[in-house]
MDTraj code that builds the backbone (N, CA, C; nanometers):
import mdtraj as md
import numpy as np

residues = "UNK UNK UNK UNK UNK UNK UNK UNK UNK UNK UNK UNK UNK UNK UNK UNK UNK UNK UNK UNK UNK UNK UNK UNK UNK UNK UNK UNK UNK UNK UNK UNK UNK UNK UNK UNK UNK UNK UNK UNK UNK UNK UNK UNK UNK UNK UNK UNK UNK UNK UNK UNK UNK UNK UNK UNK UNK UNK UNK UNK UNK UNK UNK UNK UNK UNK UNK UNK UNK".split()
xyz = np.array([
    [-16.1682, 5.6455, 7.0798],
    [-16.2227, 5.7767, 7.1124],
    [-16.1383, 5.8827, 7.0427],
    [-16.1687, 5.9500, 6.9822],
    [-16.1524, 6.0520, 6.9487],
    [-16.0915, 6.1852, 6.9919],
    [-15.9545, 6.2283, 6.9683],
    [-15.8755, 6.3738, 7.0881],
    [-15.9489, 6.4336, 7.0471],
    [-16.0558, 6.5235, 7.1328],
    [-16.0473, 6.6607, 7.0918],
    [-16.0239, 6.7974, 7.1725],
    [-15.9029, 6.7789, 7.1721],
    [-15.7952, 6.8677, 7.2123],
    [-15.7934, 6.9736, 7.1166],
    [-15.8338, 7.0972, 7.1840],
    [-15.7941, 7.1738, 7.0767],
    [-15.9645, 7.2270, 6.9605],
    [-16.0879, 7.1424, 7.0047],
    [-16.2237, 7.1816, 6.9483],
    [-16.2657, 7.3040, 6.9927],
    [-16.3238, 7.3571, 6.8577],
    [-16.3989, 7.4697, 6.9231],
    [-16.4760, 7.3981, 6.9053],
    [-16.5398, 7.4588, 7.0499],
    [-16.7098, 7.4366, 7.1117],
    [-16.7744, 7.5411, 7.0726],
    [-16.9301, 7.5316, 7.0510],
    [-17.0281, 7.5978, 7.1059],
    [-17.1160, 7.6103, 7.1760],
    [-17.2182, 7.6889, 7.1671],
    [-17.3315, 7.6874, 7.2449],
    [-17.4508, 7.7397, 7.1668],
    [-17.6199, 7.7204, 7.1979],
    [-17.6140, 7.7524, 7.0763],
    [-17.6913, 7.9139, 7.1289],
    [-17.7338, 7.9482, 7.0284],
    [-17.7741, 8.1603, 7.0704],
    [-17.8900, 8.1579, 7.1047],
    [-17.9263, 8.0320, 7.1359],
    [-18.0914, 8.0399, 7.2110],
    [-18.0360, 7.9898, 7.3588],
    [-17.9528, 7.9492, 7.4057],
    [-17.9067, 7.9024, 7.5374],
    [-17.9100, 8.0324, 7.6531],
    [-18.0233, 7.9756, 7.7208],
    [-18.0582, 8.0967, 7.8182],
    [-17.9350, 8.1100, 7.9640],
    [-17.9251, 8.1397, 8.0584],
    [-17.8477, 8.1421, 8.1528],
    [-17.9285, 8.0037, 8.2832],
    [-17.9989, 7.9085, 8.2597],
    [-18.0637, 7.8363, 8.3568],
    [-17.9536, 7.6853, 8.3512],
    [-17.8795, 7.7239, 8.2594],
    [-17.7903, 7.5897, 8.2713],
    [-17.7755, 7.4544, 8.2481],
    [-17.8691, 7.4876, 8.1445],
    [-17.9391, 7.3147, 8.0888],
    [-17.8636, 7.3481, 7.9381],
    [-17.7590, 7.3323, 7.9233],
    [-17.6810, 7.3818, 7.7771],
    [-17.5903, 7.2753, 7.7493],
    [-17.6020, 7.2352, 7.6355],
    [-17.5109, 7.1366, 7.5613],
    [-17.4302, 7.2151, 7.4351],
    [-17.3085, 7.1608, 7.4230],
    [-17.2001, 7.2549, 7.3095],
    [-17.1816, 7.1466, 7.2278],
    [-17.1390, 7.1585, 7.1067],
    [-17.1133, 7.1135, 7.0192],
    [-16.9747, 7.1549, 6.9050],
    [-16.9422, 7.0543, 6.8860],
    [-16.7975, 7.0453, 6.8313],
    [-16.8011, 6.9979, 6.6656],
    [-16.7818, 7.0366, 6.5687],
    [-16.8161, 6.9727, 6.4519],
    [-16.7687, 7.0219, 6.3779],
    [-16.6564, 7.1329, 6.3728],
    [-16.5908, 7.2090, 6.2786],
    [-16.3969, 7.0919, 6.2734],
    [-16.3774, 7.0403, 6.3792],
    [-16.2362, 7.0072, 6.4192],
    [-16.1863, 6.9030, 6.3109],
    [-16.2859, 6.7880, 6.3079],
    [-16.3130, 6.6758, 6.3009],
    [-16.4138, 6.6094, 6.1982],
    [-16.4061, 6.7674, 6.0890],
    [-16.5176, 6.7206, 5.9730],
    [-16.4658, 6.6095, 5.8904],
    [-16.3163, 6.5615, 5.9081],
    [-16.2683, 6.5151, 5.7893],
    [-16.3132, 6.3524, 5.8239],
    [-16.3947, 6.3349, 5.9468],
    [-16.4056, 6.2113, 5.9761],
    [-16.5422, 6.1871, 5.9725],
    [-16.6295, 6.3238, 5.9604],
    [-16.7635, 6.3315, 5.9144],
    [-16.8567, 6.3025, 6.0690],
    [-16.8270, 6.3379, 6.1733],
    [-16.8528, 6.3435, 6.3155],
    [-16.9223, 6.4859, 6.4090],
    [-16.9776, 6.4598, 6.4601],
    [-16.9982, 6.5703, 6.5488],
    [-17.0169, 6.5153, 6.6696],
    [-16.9762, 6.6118, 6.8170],
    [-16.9348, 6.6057, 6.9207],
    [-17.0776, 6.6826, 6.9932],
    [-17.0784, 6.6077, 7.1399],
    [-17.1719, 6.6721, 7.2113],
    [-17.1239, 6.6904, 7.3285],
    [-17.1206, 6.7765, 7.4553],
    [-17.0693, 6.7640, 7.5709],
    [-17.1816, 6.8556, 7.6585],
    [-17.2021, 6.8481, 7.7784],
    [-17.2420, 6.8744, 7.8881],
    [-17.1774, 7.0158, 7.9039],
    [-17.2371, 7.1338, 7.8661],
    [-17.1942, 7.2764, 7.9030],
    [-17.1184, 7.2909, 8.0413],
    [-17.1663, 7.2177, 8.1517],
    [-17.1867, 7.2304, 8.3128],
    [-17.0408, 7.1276, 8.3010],
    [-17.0716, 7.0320, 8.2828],
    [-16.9529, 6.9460, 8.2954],
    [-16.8860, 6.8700, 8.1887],
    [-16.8093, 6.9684, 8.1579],
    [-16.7218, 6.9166, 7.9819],
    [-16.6464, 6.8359, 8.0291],
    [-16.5307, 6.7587, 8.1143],
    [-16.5215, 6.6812, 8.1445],
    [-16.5548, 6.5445, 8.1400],
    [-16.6873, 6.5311, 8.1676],
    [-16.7607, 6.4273, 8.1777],
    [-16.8125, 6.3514, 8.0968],
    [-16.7774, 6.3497, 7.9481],
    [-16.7757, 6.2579, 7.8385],
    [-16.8382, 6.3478, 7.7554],
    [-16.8739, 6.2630, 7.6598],
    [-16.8876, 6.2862, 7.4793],
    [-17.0352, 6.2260, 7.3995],
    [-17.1079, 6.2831, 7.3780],
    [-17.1439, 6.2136, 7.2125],
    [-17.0666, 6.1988, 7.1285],
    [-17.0791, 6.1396, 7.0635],
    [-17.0637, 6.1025, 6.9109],
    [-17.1490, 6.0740, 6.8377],
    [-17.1936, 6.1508, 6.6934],
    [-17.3238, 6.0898, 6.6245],
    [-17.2500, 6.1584, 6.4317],
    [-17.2999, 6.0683, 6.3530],
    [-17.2366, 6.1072, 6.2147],
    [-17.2962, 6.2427, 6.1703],
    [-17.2737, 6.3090, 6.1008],
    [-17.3254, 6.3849, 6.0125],
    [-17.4922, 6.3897, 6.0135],
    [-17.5135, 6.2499, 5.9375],
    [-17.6426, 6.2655, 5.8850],
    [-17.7337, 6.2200, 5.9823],
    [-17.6724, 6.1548, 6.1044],
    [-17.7610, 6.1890, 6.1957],
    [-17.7978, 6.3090, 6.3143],
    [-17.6623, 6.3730, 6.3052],
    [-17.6806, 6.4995, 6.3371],
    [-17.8039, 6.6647, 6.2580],
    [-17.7986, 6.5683, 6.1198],
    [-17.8544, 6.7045, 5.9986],
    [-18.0249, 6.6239, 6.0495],
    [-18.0478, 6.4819, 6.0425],
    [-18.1206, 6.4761, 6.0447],
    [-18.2028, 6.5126, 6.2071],
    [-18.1205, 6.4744, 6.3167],
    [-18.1715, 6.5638, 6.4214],
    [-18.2283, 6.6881, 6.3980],
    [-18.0924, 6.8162, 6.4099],
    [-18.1371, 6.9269, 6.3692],
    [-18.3008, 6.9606, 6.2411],
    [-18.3069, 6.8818, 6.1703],
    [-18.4152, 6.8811, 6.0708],
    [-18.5044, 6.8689, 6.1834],
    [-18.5577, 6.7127, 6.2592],
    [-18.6177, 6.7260, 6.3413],
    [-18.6570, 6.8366, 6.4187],
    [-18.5824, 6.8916, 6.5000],
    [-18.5554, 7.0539, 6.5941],
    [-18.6734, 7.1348, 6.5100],
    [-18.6139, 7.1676, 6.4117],
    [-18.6682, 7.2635, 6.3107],
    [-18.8327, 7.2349, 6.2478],
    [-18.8460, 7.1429, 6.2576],
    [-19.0003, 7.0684, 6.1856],
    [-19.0476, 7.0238, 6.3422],
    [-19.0056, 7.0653, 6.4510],
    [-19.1069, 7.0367, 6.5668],
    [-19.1314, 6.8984, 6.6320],
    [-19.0423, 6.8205, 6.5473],
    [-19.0766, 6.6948, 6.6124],
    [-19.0902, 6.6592, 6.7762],
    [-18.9878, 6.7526, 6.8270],
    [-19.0073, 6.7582, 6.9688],
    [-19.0415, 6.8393, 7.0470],
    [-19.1317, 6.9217, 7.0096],
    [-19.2144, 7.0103, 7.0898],
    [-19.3602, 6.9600, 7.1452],
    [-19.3332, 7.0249, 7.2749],
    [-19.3873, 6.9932, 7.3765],
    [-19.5693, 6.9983, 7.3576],
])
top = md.Topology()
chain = top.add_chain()
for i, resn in enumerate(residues, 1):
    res = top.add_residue(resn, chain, resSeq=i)
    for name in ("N", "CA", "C"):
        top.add_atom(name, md.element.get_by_symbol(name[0]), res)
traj = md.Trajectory(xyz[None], top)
């Protein structure tokens, strides 16, 4: 597992105040080509882990609608 002690988190600027928010970590830890996911509500409580290109290719997803309702 991975320290990340010391990540900046985010959130992202569409995250409303209802509390369903996940942050993300991906600036700390580029040199390992990783990005981080955590539970806004309870950072504590563990981690994603997913590479790069499955992170770009998520986000692509997001963006092209794949998961809209």
């Amino acid at each position: 597992m991975a320290d990340l002690t010391g990540a900046a988190w985010r959130k992202s600027q569409r995250s409303g105040n209802g509390g369903n928010c996940v942050e993300v970590a991906d600036n700390l830890l580029a040199r390992e080509g990783r990005v981080f996911v955590r539970d806004s509500k309870e950072p504590d409580a563990g981690t994603l882990a997913f590479t790069r290109a499955e992170w770009t290719a998520f986000i692509g997803g997001v963006r092209d609608g794949e998961f809209d309702l």
